[in-house]
C-alpha positions in Angstrom: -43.3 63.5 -16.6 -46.8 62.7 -15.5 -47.7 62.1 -11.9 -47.4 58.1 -10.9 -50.7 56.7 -10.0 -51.3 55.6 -6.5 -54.3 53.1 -6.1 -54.7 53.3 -2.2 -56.3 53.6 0.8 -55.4 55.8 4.2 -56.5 52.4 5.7 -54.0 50.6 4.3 -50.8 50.2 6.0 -49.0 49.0 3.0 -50.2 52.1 0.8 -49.1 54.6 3.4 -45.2 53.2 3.5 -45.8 53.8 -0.1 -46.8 57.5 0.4 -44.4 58.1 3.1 -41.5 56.6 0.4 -42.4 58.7 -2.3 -42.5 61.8 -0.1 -38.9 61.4 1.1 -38.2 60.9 -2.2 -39.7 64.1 -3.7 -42.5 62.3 -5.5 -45.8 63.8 -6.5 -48.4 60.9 -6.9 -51.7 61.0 -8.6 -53.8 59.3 -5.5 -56.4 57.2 -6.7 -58.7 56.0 -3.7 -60.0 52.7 -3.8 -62.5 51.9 -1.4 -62.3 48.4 -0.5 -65.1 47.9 1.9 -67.2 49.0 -0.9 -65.6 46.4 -3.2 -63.9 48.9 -5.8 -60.9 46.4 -5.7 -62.9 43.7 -7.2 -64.0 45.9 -10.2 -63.6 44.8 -13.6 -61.2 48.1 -14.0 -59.4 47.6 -10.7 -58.8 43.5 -11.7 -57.5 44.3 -15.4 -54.7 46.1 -13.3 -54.3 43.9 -10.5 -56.1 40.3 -10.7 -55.1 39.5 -7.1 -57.2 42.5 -6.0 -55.3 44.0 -3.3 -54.0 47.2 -3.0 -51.6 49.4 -3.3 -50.6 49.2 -7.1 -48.8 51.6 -9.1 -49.2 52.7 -12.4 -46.0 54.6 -14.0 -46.5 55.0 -16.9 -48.2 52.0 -18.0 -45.8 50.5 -15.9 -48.0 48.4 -12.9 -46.3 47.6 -10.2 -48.4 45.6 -7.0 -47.2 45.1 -3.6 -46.2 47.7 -1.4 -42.2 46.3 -0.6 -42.1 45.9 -4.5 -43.2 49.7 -5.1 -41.3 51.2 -2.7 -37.8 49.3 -3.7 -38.7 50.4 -7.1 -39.5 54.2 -6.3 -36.2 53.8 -5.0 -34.4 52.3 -7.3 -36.2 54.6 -10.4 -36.5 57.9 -9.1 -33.9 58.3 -5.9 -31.3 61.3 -5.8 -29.3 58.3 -4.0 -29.6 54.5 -2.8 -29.6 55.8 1.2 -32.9 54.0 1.8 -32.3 50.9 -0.3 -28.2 50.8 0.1 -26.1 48.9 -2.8 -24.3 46.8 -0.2 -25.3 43.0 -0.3 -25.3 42.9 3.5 -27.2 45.9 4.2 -29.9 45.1 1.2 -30.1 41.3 2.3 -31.4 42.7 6.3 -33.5 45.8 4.8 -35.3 43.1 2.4 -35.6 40.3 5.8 -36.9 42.7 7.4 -39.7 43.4 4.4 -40.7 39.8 4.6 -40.5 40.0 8.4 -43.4 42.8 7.8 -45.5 41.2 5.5 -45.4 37.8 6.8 -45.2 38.5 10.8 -46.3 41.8 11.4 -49.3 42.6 8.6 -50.4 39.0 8.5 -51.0 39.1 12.4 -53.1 42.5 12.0 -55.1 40.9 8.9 -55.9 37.9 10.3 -57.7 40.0 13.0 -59.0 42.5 10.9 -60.0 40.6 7.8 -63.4 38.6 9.8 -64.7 42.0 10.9 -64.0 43.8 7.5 -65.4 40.9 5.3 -67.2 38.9 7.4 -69.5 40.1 9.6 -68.0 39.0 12.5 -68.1 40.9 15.9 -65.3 38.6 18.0 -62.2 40.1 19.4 -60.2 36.6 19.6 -58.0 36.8 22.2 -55.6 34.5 20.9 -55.6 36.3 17.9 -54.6 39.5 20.0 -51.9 37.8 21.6 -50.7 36.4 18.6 -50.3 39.9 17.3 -48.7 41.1 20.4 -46.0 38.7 20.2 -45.2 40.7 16.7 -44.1 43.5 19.0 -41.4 41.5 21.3 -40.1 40.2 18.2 -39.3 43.7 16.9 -38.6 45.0 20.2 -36.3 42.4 20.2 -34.7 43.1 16.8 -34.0 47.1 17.3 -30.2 46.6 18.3 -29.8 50.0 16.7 -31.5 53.3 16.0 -33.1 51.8 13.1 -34.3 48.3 11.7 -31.0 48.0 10.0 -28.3 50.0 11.5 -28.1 53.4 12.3 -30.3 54.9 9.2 -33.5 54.7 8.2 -34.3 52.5 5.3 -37.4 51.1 3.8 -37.5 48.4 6.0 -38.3 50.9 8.9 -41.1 52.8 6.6 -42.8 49.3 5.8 -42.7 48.5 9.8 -43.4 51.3 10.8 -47.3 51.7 9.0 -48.0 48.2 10.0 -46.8 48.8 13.7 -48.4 52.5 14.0 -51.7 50.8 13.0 -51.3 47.5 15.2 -51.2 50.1 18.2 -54.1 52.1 17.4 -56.2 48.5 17.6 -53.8 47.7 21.0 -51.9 50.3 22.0 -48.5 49.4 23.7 -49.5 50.2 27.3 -46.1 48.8 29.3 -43.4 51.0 28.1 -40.8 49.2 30.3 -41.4 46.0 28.4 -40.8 47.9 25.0 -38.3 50.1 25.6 -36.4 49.7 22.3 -40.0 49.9 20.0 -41.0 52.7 21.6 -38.1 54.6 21.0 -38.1 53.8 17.6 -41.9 54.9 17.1 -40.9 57.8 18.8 -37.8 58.5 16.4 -40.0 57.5 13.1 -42.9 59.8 14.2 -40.2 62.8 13.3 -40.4 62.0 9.6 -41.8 65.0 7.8 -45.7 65.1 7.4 -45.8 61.5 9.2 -49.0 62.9 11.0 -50.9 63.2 8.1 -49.0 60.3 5.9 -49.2 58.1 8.4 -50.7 58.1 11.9 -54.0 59.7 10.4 -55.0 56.8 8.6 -53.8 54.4 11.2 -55.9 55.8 13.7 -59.4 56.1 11.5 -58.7 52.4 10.6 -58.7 51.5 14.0 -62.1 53.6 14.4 -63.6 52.5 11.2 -63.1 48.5 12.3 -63.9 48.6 15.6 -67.3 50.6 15.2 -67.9 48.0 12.5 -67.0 45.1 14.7 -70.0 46.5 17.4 -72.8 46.8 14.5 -71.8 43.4 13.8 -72.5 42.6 17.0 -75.6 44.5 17.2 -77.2 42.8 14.1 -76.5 39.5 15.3 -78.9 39.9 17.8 
């Protein structure tokens, strides 16, 4: 069986839950790197596979696949020695796939609408309402971990998703007040165990957080 192909970025957090999937899994992928600041997802090759332009994709054998939640229930679903991330059970699959939307249209969203101005646009602001907009994304899953994990006592997808979005939301803001998150941070602290989750994970997090931040100050600096 050939390798899967990974279009990616370590920047992404929706392309490392993908790489930290498929390495729980067993998977070998074929990483393609896209470089998105210097516009290799709007190439005429990158579009033919994915018109919308974001990353990650998959290709499996001529089989594309885009979004990250979509890959990584279908990694599961294909190539899983069992369903332990992506349980059968109505229930348990209805709360693992809230909490996928709760990731890509609370916690993502919140970082993107911060990061997006400095990536794209040129800008140099730090919006303070936009900060405290993404804060609030922490209570609400601080507020959410009644158990060990997202969804009950074992980890799932919806915990690998969460988890690369959170990871990089506190290298931009790190979660000073560990009284006030006592929940999140033992749950960062549990999925920071995962095998290799340094380098899948908390790597790229960090440089993102470098990489934008430098960029937002020469922003600034050519403004003047």
């Amino acid at each position: 069986m050939s390798k899967i192909k990974l279009y990616t970025a370590k920047l992404s957090p929706p392309g490392r839950a993908v790489e930290m999937t498929a390495s729980l899994l067993g998977l070998e992928l074929e990483i393609i790197p896209i470089n998105l600041l210097a516009g290799d997802h709007r190439k005429p090759e990158f579009l033919k596979l994915n018109p919308q332009h974001t990353i990650p994709i998959i290709d499996d054998d001529g089989i594309v696949i885009r979004d990250s939640h979509a890959i990584i229930i279908y990694l599961v679903q294909k190539y899983g020695k069992d369903l332990s991330l992506y349980p059968e059970d109505p229930v348990t699959r209805a709360k693992i796939n809230a909490a996928l939307h709760f990731d890509s249209g609370v916690l993502f969203s919140r970082l993107r609408f911060y990061f997006e101005p400095i990536l794209y646009g040129g800008s140099s602001e730090r919006p303070q309402h936009k900060i405290e907009y993404m804060r609030k994304g922490y209570d609400l899953l601080n507020d959410a971990l009644v158990d060990d994990y997202i969804v009950g006592n074992s980890l799932t997808l919806a915990d690998l998703s969460c988890i690369a979005t959170i990871a990089t939301m506190e290298a931009f803001f790190p979660l000073e007040d560990r009284s006030s998150y006592p929940k999140l941070f033992a749950w960062i602290a549990r999925m920071s165990q995962l095998p290799d989750y340094d380098r899948l994970n908390q790597q790229g997090a960090i440089e993102f957080a470098e990489i934008c931040e430098s960029l937002r100050l020469s922003n600034g600096s050519k403004a003047k």
